[in-house]
DOKOLTOR-742518 format. One record per atom (N, C-alpha, C): x, y, z. Coordinates in nm, 3 decimals, padded with zeros to 5 digits. Layout:
<nodes>
{{X Y Z}},
...
</nodes>
This chain:
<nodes>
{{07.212 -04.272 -04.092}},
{{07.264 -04.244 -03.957}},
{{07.177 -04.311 -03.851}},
{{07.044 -04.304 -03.900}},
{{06.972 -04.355 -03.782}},
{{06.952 -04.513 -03.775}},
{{06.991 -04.572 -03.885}},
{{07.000 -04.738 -03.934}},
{{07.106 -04.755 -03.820}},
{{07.244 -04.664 -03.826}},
{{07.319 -04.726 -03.802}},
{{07.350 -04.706 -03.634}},
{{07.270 -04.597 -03.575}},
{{07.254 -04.623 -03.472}},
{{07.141 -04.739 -03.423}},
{{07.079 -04.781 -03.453}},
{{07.036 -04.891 -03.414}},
{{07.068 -05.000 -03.431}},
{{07.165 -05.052 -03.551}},
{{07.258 -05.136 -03.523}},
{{07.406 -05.112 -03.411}},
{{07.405 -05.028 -03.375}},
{{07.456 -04.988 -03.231}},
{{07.418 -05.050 -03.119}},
{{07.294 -05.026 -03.131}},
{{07.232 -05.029 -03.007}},
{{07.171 -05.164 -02.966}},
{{07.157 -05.231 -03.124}},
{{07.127 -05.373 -03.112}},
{{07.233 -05.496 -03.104}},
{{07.382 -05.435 -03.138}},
{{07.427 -05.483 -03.074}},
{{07.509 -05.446 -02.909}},
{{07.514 -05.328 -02.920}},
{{07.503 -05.343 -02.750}},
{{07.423 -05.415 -02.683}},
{{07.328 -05.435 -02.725}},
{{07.245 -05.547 -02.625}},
{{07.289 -05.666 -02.656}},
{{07.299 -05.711 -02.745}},
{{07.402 -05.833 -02.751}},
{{07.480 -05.845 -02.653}},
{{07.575 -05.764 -02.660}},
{{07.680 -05.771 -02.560}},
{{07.631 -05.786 -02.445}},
{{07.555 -05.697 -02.395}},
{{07.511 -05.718 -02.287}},
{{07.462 -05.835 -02.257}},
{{07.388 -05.897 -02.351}},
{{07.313 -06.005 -02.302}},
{{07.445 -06.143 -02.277}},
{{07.542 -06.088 -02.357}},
{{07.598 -06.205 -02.372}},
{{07.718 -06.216 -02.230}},
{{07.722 -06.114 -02.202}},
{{07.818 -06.096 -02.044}},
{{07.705 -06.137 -01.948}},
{{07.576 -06.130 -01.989}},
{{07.497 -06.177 -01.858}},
{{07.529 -06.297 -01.866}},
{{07.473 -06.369 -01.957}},
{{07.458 -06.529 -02.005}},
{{07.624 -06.560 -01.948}},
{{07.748 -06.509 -01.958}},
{{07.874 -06.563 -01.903}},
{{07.892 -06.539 -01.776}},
{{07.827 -06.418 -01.693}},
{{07.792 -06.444 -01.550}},
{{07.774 -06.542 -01.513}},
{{07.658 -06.546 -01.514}},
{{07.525 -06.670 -01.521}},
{{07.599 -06.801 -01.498}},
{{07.693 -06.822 -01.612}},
{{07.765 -06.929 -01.609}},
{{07.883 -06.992 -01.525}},
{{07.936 -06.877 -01.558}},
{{08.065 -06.785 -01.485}},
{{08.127 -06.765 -01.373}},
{{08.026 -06.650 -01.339}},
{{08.056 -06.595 -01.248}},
{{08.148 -06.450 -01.299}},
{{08.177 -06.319 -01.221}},
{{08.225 -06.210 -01.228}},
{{08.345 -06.187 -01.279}},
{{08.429 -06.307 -01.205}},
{{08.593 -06.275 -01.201}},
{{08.600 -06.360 -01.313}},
{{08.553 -06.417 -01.387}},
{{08.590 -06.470 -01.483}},
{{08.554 -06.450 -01.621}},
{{08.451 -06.323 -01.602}},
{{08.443 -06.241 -01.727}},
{{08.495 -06.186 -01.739}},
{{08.506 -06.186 -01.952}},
{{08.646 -06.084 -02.003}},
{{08.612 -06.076 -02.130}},
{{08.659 -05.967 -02.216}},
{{08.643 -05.917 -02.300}},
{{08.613 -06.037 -02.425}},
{{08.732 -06.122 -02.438}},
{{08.743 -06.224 -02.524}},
{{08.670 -06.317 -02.570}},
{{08.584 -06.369 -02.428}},
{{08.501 -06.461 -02.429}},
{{08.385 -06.389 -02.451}},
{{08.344 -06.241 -02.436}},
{{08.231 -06.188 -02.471}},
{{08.222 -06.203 -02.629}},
{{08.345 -06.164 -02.643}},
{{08.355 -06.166 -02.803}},
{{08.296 -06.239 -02.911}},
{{08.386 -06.376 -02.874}},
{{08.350 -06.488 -02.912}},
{{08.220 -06.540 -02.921}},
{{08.101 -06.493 -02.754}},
{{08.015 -06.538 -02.764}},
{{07.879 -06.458 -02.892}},
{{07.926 -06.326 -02.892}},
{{07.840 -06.264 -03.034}},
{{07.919 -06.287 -03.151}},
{{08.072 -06.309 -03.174}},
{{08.104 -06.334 -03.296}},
{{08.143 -06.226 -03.343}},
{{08.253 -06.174 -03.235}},
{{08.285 -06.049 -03.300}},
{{08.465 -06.066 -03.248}},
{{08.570 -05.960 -03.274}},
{{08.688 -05.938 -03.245}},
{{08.655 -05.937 -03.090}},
{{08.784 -05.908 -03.005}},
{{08.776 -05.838 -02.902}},
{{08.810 -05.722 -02.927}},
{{08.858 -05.644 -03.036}},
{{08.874 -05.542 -03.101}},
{{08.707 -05.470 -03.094}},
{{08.643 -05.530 -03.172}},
{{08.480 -05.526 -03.182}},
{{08.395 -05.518 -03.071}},
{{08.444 -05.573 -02.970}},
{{08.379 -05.543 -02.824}},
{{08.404 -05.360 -02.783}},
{{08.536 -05.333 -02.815}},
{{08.563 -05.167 -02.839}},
{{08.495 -05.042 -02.875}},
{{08.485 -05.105 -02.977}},
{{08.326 -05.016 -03.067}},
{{08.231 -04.977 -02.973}},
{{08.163 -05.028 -02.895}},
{{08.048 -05.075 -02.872}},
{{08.059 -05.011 -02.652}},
{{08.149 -05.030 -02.619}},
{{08.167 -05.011 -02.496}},
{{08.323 -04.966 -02.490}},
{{08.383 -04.889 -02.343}},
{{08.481 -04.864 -02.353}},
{{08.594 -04.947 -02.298}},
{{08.549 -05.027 -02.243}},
{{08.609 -05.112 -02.089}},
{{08.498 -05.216 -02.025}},
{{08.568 -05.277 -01.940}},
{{08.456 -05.399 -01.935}},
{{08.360 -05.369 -01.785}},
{{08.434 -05.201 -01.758}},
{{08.337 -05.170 -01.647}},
{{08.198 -05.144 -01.723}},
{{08.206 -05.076 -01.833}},
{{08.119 -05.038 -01.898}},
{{07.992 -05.157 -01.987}},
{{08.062 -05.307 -01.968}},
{{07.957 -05.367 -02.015}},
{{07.916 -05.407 -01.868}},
{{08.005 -05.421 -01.776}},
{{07.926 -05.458 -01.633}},
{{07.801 -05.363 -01.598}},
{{07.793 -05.252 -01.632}},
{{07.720 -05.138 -01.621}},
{{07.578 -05.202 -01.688}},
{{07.621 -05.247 -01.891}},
{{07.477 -05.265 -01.890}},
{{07.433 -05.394 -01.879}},
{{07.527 -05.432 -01.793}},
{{07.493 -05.615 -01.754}},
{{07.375 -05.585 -01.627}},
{{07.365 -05.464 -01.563}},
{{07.320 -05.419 -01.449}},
{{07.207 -05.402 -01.481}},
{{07.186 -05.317 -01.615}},
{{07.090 -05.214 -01.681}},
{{06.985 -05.376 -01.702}},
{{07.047 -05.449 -01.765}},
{{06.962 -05.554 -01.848}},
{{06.897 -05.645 -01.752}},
{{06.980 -05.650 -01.630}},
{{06.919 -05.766 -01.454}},
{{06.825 -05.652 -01.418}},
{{06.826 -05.513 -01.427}},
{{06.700 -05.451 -01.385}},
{{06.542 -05.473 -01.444}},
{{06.625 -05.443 -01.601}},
{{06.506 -05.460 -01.676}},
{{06.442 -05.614 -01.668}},
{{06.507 -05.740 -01.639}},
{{06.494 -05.846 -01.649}},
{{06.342 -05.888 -01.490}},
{{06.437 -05.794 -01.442}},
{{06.364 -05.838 -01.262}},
{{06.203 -05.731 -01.291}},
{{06.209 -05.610 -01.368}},
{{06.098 -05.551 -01.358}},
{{05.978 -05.600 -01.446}},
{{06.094 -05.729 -01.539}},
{{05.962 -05.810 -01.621}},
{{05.921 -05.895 -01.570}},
{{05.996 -05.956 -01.475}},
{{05.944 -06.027 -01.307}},
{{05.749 -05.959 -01.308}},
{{05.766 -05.868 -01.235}},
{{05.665 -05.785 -01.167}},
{{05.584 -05.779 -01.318}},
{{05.609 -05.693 -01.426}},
{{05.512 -05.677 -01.489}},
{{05.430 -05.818 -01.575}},
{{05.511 -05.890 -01.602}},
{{05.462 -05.997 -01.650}},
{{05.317 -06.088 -01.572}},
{{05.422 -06.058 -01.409}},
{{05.273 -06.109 -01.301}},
{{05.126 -06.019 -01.276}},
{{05.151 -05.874 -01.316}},
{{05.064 -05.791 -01.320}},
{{04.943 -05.798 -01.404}},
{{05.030 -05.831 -01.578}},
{{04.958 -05.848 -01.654}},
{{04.857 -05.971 -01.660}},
{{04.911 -06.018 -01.591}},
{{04.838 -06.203 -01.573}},
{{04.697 -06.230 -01.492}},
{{04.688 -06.089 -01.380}},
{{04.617 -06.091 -01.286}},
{{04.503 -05.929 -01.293}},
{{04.446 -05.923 -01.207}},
{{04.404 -05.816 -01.180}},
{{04.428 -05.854 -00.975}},
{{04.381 -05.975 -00.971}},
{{04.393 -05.970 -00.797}},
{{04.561 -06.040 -00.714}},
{{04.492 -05.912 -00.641}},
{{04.699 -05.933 -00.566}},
{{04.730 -06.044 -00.511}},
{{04.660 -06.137 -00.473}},
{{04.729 -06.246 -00.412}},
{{04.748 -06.348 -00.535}},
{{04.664 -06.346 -00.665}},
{{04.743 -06.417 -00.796}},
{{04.863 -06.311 -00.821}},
{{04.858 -06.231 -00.863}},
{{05.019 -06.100 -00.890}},
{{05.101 -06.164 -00.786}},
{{05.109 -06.218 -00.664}},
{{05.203 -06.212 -00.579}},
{{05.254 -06.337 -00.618}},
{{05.160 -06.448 -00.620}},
{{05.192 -06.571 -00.668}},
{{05.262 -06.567 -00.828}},
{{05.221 -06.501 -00.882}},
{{05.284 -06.480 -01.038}},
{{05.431 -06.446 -01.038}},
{{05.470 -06.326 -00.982}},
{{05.609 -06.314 -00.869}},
{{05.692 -06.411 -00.882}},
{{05.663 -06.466 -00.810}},
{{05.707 -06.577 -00.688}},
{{05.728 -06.702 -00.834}},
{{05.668 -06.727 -00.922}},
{{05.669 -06.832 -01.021}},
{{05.796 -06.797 -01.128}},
{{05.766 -06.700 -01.152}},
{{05.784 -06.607 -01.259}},
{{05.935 -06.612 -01.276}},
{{06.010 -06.553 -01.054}},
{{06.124 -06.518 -01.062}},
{{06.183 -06.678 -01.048}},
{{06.120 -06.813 -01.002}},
{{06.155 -06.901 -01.031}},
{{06.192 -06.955 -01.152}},
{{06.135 -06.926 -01.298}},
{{06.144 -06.972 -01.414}},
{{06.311 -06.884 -01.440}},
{{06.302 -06.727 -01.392}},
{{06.456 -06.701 -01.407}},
{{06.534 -06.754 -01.358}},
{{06.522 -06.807 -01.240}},
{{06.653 -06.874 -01.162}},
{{06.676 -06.989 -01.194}},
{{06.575 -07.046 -01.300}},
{{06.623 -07.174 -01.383}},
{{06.668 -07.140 -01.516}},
{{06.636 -07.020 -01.547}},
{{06.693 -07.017 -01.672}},
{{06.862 -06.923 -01.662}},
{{06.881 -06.901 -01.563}},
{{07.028 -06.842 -01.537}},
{{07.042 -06.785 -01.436}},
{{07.174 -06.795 -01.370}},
{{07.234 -06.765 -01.253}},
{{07.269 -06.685 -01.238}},
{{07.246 -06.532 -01.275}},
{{07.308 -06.441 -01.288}},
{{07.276 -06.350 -01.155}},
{{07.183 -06.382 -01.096}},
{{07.121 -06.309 -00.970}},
{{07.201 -06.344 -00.798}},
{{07.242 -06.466 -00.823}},
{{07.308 -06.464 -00.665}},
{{07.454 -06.436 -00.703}},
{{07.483 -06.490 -00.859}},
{{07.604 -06.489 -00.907}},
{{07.648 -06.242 -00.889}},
{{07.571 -06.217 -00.917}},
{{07.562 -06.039 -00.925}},
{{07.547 -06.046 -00.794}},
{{07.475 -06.032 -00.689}},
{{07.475 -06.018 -00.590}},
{{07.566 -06.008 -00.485}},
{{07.650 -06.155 -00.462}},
{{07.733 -06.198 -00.371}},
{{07.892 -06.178 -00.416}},
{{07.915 -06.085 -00.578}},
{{08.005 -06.108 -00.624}},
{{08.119 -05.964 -00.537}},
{{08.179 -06.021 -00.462}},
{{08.301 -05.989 -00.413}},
{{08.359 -05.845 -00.475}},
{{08.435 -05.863 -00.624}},
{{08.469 -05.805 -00.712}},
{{08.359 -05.746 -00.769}},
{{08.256 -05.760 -00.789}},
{{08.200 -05.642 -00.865}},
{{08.141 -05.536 -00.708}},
{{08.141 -05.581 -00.658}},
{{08.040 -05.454 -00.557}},
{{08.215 -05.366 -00.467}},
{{08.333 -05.473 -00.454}},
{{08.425 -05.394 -00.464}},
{{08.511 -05.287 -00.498}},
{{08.491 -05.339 -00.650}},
{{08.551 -05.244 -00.704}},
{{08.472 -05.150 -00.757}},
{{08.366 -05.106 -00.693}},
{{08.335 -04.955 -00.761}},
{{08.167 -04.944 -00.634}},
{{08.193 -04.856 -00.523}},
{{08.108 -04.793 -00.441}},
{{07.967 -04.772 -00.525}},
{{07.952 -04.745 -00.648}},
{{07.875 -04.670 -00.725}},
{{07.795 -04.824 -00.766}},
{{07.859 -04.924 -00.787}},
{{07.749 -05.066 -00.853}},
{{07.706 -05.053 -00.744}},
{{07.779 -05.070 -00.635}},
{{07.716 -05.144 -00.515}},
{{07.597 -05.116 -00.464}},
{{07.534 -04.958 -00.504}},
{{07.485 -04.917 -00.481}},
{{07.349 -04.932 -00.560}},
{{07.439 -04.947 -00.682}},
{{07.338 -05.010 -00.818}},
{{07.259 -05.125 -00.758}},
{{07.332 -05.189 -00.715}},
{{07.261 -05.369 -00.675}},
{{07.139 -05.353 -00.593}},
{{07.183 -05.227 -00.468}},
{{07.121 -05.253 -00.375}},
{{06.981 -05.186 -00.400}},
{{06.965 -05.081 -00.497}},
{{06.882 -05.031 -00.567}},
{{06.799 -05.092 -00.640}},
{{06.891 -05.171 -00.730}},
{{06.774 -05.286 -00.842}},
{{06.697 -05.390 -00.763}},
{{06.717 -05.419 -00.618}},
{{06.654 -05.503 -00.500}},
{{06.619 -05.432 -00.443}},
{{06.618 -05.314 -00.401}},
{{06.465 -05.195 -00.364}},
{{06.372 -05.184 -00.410}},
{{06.408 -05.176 -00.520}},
{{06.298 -05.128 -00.632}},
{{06.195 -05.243 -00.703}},
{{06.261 -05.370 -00.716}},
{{06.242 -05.476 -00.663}},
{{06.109 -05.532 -00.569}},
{{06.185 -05.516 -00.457}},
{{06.072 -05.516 -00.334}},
{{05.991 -05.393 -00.329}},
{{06.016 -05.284 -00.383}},
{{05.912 -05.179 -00.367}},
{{05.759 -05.210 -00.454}},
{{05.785 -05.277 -00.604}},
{{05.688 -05.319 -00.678}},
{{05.598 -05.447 -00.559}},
{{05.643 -05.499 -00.499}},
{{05.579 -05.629 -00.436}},
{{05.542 -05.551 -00.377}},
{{05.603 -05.445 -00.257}},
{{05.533 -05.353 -00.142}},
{{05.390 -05.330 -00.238}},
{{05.394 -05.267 -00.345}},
{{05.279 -05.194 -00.423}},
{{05.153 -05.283 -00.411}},
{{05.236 -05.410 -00.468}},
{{05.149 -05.510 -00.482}},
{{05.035 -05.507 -00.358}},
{{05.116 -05.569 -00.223}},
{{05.026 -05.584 -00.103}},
{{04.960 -05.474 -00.065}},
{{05.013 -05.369 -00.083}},
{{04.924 -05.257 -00.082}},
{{04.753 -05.222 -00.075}},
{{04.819 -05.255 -00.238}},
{{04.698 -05.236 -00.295}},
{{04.587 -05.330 -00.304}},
{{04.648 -05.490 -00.233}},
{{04.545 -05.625 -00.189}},
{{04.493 -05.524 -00.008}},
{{04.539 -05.493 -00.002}},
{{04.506 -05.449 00.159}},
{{04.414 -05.332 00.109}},
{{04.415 -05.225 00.043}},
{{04.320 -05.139 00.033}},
{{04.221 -05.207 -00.025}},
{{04.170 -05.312 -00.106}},
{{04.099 -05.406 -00.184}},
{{04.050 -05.506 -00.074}},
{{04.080 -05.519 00.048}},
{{04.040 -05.567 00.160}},
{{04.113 -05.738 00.137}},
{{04.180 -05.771 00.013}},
{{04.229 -05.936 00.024}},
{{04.355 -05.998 00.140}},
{{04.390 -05.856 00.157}},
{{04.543 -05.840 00.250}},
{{04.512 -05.843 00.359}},
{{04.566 -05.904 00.465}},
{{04.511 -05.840 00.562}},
{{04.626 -05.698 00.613}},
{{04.542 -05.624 00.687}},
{{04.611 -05.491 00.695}},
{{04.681 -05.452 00.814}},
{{04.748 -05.555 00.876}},
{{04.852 -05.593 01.005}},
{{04.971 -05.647 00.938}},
{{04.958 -05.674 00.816}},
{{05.073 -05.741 00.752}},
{{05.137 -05.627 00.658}},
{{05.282 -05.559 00.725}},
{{05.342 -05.482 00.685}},
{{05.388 -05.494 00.534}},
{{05.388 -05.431 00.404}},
{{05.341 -05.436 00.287}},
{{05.538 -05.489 00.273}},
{{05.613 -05.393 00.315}},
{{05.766 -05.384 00.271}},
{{05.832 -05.482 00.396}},
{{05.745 -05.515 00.481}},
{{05.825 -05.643 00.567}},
{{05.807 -05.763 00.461}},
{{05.671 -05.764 00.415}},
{{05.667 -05.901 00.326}},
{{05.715 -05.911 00.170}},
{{05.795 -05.765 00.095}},
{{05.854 -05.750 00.011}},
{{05.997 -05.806 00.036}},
{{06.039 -05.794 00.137}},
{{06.164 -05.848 00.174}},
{{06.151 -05.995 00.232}},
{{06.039 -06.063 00.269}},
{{06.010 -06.201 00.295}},
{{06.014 -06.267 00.154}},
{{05.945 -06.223 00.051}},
{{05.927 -06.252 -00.060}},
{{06.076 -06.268 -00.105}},
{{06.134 -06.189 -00.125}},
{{06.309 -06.212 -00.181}},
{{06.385 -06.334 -00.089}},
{{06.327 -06.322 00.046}},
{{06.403 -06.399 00.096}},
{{06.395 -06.584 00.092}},
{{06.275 -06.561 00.055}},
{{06.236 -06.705 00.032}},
{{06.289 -06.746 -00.133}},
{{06.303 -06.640 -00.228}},
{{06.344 -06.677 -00.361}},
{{06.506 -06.711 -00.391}},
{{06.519 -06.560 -00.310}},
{{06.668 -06.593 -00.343}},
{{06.804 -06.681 -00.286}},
{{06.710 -06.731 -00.140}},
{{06.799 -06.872 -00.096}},
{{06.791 -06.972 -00.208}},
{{06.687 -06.979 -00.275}},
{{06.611 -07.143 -00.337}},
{{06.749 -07.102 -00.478}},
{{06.753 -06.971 -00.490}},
{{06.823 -06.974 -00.588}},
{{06.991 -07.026 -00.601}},
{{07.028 -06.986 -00.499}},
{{07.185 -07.045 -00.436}},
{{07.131 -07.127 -00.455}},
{{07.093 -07.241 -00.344}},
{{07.082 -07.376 -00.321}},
{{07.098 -07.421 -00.511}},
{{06.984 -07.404 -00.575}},
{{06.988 -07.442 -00.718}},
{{07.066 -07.429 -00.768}},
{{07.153 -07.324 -00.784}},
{{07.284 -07.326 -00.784}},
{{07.408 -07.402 -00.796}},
{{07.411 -07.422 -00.606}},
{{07.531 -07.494 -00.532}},
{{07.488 -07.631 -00.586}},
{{07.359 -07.679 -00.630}},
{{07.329 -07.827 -00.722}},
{{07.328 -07.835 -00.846}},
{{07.378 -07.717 -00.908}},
{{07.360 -07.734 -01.057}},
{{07.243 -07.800 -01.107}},
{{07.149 -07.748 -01.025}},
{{06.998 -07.722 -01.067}},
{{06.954 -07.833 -01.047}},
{{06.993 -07.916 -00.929}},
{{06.935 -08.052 -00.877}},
{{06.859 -07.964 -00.788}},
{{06.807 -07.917 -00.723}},
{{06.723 -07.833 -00.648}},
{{06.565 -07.746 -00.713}},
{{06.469 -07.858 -00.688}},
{{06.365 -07.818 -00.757}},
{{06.318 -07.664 -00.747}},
{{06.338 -07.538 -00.791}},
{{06.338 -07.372 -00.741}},
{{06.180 -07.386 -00.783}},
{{06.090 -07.460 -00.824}},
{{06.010 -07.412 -00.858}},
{{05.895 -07.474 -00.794}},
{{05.932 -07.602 -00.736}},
{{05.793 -07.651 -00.656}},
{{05.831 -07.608 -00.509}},
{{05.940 -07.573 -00.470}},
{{05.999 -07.507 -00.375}},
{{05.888 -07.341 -00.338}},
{{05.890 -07.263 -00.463}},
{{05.814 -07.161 -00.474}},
{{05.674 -07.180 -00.416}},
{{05.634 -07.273 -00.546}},
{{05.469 -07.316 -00.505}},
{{05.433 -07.351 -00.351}},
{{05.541 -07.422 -00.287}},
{{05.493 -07.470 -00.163}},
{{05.528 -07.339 -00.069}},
{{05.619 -07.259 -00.095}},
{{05.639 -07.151 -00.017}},
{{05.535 -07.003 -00.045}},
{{05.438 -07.042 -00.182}},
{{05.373 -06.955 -00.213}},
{{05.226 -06.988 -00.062}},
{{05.213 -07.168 -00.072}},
{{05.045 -07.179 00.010}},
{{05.093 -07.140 00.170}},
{{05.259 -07.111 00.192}},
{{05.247 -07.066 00.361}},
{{05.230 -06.960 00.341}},
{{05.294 -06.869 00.237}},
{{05.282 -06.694 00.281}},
{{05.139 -06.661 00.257}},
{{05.031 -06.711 00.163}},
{{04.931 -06.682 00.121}},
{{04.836 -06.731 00.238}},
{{04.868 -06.791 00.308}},
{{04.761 -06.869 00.430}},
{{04.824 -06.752 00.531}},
{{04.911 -06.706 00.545}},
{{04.998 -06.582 00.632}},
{{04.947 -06.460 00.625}},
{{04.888 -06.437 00.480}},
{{04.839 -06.312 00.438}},
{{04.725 -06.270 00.384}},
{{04.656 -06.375 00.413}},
{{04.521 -06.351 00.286}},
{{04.443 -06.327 00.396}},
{{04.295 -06.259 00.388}},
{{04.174 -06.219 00.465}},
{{04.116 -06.339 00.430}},
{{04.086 -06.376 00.279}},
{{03.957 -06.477 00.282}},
{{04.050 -06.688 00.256}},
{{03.982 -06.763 00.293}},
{{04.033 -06.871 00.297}},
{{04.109 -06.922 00.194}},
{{04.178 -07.007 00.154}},
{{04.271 -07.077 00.106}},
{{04.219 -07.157 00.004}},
</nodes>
């Protein structure tokens, strides 16, 4: 019983992963059961099993961009002990995702998914709180550590931080990844860090 819940559960993540990866590609309105199918190698019958409806894999298409964005943050955490490398780690980190799939402006700006159901929308706006709340932490805790300076509002520059990523990410995008997202970062990492740091550059 318990084998076979974890082959459950391992392929639910499949699925999931595999409606992200057709986002990504995609886009919203053009995901569907069939092509999920196909992409793990299963029926669309077999997609059934596993979820009830395709609100329900949008759900853990949500679950999996959370977990994805909070390996953002922890990955840069682990890398560092001091906040202005963690911030820069960030900032690299969420660049390597936005080259490795589109699923973030593609979820975001999507029309149809934040439409049709009050309750994602809310999801979205949450998984980008929470989001910027880890960066808030971040500067925080460079400002109690004296590297921050402590005039520089922690959750004004959590939301500077997104804002500088997630344009570069459209743009990369709208070029089918003729848009360098990643030396773009680096150079947008030495203004905010000359913006925010106590000791020199």
């Amino acid at each position: 019983m318990a084998e076979e819940k974890l082959d459950t559960e391992i392929r639910r993540e499949q699925i999931a992963e595999a409606a992200l990866s057709l986002v990504a590609s995609q886009g919203v309105s053009r995901l569907n059961v069939a092509a999920i199918a196909r992409r793990v190698g299963l029926v669309p019958s077999g997609i059934y099993r596993h979820f009830k409806s395709k609100d329900e894999i949008l759900d853990a298409v949500l679950d999996l961009l959370e977990t994805r964005m909070l390996s953002i943050i922890r990955a840069a955490c682990d890398k560092s002990e001091h906040p202005l490398e963690r911030i820069r780690a960030v900032m690299m980190n969420h660049a390597r995702f936005i080259r490795e799939g589109r699923a973030i402006p593609r979820i975001i700006f999507s029309d149809e998914l934040q439409s049709s159901s009050p309750e994602r929308r809310q999801r979205i706006l949450g998984i980008l709180l929470g989001y910027v709340g880890h960066v808030r932490e971040i500067v925080e805790a460079g400002q109690q550590q004296g590297r921050i300076r402590p005039d520089f509002d922690p959750e004004t520059f959590g939301l500077m931080l997104l804002g500088v990523i997630v344009p570069a990410g459209i743009r990369w995008h709208l070029t089918d990844g003729g848009f360098d997202v990643t030396r773009h970062a680096e150079r947008s990492w030495q203004i905010l860090r000359a913006a925010i740091a106590t000791e020199p550059t």
